[in-house]
N, CA, C and O atoms as CSV, one atom per row, in Angstrom:
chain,resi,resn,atom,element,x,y,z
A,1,UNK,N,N,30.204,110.149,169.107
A,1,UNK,CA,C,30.191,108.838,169.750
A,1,UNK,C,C,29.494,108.935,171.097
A,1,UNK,O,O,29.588,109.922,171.827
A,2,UNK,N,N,28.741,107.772,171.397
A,2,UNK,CA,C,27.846,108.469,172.594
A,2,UNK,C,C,28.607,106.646,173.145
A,2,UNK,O,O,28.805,105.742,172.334
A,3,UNK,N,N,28.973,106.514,175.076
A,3,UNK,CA,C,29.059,105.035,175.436
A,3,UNK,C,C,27.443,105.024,176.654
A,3,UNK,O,O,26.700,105.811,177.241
A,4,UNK,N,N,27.659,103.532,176.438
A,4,UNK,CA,C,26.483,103.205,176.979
A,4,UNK,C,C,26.630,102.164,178.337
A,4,UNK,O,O,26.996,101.000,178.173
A,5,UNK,N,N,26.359,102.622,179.469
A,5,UNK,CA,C,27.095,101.240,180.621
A,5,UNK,C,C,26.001,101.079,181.386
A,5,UNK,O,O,25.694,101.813,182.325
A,6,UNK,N,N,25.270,99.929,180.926
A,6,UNK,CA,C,23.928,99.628,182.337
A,6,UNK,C,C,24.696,98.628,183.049
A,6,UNK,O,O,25.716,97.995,182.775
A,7,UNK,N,N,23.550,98.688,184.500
A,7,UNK,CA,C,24.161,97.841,185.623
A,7,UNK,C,C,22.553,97.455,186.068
A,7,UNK,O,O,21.571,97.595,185.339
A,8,UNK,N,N,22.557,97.108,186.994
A,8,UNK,CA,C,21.254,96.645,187.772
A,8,UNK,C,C,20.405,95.277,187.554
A,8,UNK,O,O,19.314,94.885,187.969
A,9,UNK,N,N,21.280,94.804,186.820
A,9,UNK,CA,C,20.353,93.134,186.233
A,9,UNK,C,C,20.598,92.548,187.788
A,9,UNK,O,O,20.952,93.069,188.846
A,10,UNK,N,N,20.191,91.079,187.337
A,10,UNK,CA,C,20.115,90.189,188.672
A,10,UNK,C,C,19.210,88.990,188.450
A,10,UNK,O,O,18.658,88.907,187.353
A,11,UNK,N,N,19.023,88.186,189.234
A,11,UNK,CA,C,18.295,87.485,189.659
A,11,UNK,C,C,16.771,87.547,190.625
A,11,UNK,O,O,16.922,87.287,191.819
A,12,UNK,N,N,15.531,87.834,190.215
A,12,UNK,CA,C,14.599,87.874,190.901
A,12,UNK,C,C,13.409,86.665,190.857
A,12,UNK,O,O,13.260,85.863,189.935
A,13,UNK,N,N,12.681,86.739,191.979
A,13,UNK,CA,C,11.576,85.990,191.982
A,13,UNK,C,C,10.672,86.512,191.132
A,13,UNK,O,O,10.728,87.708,190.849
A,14,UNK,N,N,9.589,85.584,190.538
A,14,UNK,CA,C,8.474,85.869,190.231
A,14,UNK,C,C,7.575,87.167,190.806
A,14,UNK,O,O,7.025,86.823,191.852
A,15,UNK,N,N,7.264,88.535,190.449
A,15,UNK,CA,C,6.400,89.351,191.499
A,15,UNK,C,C,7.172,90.279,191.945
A,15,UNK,O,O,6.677,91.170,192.636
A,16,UNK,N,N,8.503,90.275,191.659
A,16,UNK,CA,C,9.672,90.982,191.972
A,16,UNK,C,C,9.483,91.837,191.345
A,16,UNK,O,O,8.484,92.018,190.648
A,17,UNK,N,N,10.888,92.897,191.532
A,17,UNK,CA,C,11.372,94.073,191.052
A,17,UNK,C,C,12.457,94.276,191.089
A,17,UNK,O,O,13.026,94.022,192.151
A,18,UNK,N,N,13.163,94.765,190.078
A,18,UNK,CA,C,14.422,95.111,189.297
A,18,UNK,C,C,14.660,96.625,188.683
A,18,UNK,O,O,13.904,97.007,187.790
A,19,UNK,N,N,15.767,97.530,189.188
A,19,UNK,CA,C,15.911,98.675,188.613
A,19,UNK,C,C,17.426,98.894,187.707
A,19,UNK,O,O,18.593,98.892,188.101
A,20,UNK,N,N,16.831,99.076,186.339
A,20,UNK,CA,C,18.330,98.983,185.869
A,20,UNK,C,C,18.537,100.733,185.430
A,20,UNK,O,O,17.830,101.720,185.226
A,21,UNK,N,N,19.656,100.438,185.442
A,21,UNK,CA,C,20.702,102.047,185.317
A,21,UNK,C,C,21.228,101.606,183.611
A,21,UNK,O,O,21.553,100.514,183.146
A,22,UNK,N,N,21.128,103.113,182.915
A,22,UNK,CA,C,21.784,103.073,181.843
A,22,UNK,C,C,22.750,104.224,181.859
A,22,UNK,O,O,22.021,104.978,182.504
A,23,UNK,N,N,23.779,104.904,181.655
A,23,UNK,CA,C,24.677,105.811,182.243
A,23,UNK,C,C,25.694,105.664,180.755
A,23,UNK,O,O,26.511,104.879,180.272
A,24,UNK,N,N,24.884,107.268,180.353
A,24,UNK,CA,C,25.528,107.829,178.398
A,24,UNK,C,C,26.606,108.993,179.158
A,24,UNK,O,O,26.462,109.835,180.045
A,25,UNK,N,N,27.841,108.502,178.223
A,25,UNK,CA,C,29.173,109.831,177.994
A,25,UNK,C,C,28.914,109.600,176.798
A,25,UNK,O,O,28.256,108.787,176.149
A,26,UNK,N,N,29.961,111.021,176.517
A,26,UNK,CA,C,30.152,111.479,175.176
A,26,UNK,C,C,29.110,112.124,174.814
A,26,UNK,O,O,28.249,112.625,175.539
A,27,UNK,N,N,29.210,112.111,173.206
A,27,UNK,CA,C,28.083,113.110,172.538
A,27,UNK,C,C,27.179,113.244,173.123
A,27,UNK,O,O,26.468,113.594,172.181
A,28,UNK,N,N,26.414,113.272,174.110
A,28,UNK,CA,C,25.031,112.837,174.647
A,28,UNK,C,C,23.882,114.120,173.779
A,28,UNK,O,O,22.833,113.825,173.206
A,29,UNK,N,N,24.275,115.061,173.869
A,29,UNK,CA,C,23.730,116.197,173.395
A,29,UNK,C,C,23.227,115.631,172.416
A,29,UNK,O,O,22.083,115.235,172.638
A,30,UNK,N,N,23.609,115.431,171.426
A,30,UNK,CA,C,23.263,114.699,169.799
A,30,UNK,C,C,22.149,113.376,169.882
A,30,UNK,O,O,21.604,112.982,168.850
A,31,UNK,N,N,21.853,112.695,171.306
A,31,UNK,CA,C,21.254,111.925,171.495
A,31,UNK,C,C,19.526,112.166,171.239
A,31,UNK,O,O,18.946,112.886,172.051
A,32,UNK,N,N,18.680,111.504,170.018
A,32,UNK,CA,C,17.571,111.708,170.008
A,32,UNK,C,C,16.174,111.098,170.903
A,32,UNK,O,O,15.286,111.496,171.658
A,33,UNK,N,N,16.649,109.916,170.272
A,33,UNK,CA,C,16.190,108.632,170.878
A,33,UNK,C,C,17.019,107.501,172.345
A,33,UNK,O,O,18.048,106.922,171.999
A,34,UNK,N,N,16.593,107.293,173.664
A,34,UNK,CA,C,17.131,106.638,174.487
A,34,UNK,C,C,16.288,105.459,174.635
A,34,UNK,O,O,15.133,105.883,174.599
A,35,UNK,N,N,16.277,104.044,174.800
A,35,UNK,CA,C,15.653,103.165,175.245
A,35,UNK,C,C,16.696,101.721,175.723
A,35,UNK,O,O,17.878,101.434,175.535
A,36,UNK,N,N,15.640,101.113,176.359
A,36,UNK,CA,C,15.717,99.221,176.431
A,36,UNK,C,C,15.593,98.359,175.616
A,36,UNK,O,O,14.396,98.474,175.354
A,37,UNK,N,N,16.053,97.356,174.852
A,37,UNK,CA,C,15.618,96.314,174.610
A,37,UNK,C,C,16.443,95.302,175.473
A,37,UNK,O,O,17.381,95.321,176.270
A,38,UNK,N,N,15.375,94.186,174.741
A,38,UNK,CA,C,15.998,92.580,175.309
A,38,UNK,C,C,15.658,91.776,174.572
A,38,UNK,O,O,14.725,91.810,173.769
A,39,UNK,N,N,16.680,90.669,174.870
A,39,UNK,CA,C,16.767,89.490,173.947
A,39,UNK,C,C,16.780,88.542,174.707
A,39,UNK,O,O,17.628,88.414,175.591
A,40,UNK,N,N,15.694,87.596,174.452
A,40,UNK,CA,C,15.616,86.480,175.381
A,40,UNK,C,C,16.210,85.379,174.891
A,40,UNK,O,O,16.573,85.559,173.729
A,41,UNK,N,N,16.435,84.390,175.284
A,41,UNK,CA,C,17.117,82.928,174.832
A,41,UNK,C,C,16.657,82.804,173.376
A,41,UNK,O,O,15.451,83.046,173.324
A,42,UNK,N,N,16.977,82.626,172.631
A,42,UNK,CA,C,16.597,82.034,171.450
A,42,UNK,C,C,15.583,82.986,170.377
A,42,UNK,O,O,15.171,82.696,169.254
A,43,UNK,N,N,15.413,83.957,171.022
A,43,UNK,CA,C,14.775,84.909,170.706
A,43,UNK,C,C,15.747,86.266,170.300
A,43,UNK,O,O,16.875,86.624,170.637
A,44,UNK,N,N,14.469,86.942,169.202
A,44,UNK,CA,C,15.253,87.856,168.122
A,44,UNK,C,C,15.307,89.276,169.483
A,44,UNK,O,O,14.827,88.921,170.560
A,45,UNK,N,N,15.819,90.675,169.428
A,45,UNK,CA,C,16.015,91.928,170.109
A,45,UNK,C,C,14.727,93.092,169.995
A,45,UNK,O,O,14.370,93.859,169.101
A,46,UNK,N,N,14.417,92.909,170.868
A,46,UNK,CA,C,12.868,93.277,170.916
A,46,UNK,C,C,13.408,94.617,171.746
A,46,UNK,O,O,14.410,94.709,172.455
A,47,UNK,N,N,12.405,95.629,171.419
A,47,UNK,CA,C,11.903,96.922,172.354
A,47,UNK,C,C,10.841,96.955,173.008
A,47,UNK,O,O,9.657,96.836,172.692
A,48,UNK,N,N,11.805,97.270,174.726
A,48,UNK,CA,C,10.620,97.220,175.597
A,48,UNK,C,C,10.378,98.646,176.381
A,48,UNK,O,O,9.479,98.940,177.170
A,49,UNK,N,N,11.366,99.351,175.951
A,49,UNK,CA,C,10.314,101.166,176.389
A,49,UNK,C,C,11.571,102.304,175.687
A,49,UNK,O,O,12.761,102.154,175.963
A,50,UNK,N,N,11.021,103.547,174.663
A,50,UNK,CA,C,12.129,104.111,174.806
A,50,UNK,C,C,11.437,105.487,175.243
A,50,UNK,O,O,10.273,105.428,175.638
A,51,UNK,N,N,12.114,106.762,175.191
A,51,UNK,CA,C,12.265,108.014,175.228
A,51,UNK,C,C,12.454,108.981,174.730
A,51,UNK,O,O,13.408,109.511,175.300
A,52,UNK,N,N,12.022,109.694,173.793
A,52,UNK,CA,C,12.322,110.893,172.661
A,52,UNK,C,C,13.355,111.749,174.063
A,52,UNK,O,O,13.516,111.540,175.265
A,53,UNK,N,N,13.795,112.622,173.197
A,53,UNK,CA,C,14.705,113.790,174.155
A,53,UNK,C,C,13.439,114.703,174.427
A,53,UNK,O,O,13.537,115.406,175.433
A,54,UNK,N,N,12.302,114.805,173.719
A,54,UNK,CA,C,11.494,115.620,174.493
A,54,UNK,C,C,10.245,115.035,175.974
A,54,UNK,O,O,9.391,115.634,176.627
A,55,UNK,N,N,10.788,113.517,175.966
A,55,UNK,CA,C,10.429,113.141,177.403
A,55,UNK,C,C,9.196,112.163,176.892
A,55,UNK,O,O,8.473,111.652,177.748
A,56,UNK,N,N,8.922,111.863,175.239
A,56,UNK,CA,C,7.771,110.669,174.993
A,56,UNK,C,C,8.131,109.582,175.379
A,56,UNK,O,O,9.313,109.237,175.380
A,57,UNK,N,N,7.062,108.783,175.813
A,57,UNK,CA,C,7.656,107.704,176.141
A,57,UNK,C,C,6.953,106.425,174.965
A,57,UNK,O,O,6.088,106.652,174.119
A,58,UNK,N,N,7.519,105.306,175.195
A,58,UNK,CA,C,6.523,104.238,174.464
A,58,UNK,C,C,7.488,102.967,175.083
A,58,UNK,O,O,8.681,102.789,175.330
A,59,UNK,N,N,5.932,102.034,175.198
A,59,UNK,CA,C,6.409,100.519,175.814
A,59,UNK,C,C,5.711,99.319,174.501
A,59,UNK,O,O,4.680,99.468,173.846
A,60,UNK,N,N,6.690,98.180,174.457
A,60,UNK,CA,C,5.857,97.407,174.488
A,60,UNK,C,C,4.708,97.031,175.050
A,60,UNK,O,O,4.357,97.552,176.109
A,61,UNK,N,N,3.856,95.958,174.360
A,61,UNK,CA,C,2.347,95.899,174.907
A,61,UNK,C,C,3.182,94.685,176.093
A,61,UNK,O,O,3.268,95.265,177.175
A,62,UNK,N,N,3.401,94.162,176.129
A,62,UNK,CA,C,3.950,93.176,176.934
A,62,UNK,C,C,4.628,93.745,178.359
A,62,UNK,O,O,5.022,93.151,179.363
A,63,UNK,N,N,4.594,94.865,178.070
A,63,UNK,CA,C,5.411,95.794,180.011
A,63,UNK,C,C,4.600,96.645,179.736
A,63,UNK,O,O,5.219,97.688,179.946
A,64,UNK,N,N,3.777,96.863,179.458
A,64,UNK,CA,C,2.545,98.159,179.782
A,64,UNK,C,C,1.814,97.707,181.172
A,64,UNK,O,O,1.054,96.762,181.384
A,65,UNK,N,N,2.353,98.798,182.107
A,65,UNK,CA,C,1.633,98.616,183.149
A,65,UNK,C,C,2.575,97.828,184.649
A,65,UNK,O,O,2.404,97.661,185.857
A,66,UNK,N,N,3.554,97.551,183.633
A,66,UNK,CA,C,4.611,97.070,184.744
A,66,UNK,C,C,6.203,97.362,184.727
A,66,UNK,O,O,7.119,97.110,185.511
A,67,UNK,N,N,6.120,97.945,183.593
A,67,UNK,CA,C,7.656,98.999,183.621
A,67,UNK,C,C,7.987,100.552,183.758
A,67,UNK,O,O,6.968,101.244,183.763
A,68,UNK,N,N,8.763,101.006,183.830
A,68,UNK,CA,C,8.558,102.734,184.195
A,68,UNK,C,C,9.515,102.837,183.071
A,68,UNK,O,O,9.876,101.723,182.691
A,69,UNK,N,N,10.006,103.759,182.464
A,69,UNK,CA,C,11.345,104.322,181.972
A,69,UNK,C,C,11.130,106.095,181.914
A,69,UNK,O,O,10.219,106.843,181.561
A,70,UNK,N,N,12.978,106.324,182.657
A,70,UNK,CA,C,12.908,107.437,183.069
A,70,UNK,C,C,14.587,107.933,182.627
A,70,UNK,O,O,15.466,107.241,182.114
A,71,UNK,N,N,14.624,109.305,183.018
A,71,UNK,CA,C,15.734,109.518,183.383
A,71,UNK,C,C,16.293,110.421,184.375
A,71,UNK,O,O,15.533,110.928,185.200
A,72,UNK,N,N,17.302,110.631,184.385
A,72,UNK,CA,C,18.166,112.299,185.119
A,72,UNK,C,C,19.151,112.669,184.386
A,72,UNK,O,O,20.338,112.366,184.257
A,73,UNK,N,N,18.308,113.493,183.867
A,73,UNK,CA,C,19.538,114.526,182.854
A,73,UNK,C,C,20.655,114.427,183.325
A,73,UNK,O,O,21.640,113.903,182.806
A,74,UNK,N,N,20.523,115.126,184.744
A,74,UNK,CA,C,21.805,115.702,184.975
A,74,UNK,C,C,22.956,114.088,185.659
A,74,UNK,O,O,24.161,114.144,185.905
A,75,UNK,N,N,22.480,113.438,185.730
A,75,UNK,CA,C,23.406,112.362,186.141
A,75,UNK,C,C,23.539,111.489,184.991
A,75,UNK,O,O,24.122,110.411,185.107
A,76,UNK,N,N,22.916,111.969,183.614
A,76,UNK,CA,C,23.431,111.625,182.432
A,76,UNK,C,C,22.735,110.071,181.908
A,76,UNK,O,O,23.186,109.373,181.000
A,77,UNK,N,N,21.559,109.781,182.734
A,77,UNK,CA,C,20.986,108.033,183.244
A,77,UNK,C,C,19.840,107.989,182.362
A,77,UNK,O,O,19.322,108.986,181.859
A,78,UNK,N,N,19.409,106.613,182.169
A,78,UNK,CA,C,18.482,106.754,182.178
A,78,UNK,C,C,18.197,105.014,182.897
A,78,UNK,O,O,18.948,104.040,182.854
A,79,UNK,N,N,16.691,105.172,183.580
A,79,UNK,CA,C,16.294,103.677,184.227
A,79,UNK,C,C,14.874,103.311,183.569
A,79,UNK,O,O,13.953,103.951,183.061
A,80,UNK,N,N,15.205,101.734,183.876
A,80,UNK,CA,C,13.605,101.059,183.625
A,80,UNK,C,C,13.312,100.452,185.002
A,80,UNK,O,O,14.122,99.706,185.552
A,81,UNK,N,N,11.977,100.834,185.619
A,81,UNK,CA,C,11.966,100.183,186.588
A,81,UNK,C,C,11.060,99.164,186.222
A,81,UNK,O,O,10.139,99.252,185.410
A,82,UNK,N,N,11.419,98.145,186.923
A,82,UNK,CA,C,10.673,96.639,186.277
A,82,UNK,C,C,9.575,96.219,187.706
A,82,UNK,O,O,10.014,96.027,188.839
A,83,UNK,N,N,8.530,96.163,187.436
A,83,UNK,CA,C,7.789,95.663,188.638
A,83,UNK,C,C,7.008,94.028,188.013
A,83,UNK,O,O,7.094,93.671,186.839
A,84,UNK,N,N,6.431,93.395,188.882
A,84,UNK,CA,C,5.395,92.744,188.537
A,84,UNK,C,C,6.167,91.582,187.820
A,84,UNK,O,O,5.486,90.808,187.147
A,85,UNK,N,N,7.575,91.377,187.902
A,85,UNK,CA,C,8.450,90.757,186.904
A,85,UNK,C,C,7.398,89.036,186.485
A,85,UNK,O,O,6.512,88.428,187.085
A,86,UNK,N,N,8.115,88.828,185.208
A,86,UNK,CA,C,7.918,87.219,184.711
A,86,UNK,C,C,8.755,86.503,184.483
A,86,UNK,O,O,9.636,86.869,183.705
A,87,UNK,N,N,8.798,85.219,185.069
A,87,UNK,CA,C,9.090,84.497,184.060
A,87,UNK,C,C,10.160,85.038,182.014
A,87,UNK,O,O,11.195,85.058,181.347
A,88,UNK,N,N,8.683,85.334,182.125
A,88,UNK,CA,C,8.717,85.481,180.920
A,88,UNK,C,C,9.684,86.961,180.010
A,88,UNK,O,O,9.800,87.163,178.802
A,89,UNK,N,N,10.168,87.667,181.061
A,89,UNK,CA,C,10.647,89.100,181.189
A,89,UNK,C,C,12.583,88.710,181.414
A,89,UNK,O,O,13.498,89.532,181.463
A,90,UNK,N,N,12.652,87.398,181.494
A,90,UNK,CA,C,14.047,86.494,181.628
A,90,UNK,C,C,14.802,87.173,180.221
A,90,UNK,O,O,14.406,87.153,179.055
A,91,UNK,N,N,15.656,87.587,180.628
A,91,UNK,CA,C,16.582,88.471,178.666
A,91,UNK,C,C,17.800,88.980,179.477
A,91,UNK,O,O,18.011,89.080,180.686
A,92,UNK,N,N,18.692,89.332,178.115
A,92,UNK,CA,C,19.348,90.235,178.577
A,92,UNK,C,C,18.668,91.630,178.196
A,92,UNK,O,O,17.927,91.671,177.214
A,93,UNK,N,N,18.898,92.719,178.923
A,93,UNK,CA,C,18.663,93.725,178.805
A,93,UNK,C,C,20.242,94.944,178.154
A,93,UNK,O,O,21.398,95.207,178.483
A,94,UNK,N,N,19.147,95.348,177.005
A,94,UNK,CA,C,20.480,96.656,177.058
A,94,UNK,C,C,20.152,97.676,176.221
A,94,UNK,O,O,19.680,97.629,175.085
A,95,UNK,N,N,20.400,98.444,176.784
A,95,UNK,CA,C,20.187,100.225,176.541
A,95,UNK,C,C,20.753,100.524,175.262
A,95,UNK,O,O,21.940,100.217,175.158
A,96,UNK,N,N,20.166,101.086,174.179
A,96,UNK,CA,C,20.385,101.901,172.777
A,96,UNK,C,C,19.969,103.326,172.955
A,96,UNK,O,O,19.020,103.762,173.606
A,97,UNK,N,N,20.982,104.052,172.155
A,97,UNK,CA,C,20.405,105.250,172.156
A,97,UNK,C,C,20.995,105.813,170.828
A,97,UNK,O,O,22.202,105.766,170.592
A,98,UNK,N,N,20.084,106.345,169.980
A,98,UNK,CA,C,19.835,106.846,168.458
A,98,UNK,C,C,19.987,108.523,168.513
A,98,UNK,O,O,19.335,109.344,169.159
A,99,UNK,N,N,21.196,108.714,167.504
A,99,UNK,CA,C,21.569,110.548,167.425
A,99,UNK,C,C,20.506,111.058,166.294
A,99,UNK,O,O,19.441,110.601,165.879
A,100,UNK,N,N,21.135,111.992,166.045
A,100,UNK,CA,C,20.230,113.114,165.370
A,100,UNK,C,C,20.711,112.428,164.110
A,100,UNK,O,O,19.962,112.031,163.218
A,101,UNK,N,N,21.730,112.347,164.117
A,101,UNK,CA,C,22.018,111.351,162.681
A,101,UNK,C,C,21.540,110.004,162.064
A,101,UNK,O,O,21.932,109.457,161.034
A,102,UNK,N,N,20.526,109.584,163.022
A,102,UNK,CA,C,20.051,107.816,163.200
A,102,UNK,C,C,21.113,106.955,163.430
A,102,UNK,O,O,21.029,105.813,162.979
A,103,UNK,N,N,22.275,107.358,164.161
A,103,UNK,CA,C,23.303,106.237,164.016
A,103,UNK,C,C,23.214,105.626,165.738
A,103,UNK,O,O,23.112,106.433,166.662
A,104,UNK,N,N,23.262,104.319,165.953
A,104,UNK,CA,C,22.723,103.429,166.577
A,104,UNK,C,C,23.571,103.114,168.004
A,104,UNK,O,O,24.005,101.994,167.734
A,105,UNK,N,N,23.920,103.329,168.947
A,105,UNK,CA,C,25.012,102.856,170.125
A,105,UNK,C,C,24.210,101.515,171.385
A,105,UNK,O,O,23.109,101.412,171.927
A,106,UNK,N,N,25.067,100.971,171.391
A,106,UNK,CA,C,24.173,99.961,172.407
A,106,UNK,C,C,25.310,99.844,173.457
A,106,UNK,O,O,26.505,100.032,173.229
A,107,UNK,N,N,24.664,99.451,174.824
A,107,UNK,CA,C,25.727,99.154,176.152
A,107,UNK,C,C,26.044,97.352,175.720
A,107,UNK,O,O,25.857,96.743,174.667
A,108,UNK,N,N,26.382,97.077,176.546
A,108,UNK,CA,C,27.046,95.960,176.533
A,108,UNK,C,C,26.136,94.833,177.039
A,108,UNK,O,O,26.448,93.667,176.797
A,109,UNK,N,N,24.815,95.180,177.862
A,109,UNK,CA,C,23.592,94.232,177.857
A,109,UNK,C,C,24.006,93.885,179.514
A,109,UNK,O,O,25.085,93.707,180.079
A,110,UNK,N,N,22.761,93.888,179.915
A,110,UNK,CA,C,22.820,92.850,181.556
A,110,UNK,C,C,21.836,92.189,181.638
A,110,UNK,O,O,20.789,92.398,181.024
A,111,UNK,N,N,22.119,91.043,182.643
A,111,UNK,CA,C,20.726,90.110,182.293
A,111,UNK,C,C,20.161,90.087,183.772
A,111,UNK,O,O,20.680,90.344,184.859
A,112,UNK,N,N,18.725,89.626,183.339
A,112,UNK,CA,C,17.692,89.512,184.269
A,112,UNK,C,C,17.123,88.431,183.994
A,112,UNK,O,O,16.761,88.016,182.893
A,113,UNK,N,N,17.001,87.753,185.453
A,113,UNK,CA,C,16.740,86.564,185.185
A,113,UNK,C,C,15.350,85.978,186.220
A,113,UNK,O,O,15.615,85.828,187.413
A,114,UNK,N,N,14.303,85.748,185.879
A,114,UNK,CA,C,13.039,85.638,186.236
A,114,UNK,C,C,12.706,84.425,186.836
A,114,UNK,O,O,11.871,83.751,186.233
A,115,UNK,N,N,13.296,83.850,188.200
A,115,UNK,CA,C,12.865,82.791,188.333
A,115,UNK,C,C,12.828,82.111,189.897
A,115,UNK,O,O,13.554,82.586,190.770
A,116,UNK,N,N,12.077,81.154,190.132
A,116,UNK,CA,C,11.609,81.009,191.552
A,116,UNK,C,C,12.559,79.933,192.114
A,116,UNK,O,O,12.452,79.564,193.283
């Protein structure tokens, strides 16, 4: 069992920046795959960057160029840093992370909210 607890959503302007925290107990070891998605209003759960355990990364085409995703091992985290925010980048956000087994854990989601 791996838990999943992000924090860092909020409210920003247009042009802004937002850093969210994702923070795995448990199994973590067994953890293959770490990433973000979000789900915007009315909209289906999209992926917007994840992380192999050997440090690959991959973004949507839609945050290429304006998101980071990272981690610290040792503080067990992992972050997306959001620059350049939109409008359109308005979701909740929440952290999944996939074991060696493909079995699926998600945090509980925080939202970000894009607006002037």
């Amino acid at each position: 069992q791996v838990q999943l607890v992000e924090s860092g959503g909020g409210l920003v302007q247009p042009g802004g920046s937002l850093r969210l925290s994702c923070v795995a107990s448990g199994t973590i070891d067994s953890v293959a795959l770490i990433g973000w998605y979000r789900q915007g209003p009315g909209k289906q759960r999209d992926m917007v960057a994840t992380m192999t355990s050997g440090g690959g990364s991959n973004y949507a085409d839609s945050v290429k160029g304006r998101f980071t995703i990272s981690r610290d091992n040792a503080a067990k985290a992992v972050y997306l840093q959001m620059n350049s925010l939109k409008p359109e980048d308005t979701a909740v956000y929440y952290c999944k992370a996939s074991d060696l087994w493909a079995r699926a854990y998600w945090g509980q989601g925080t939202q970000v909210t894009v607006s002037s």
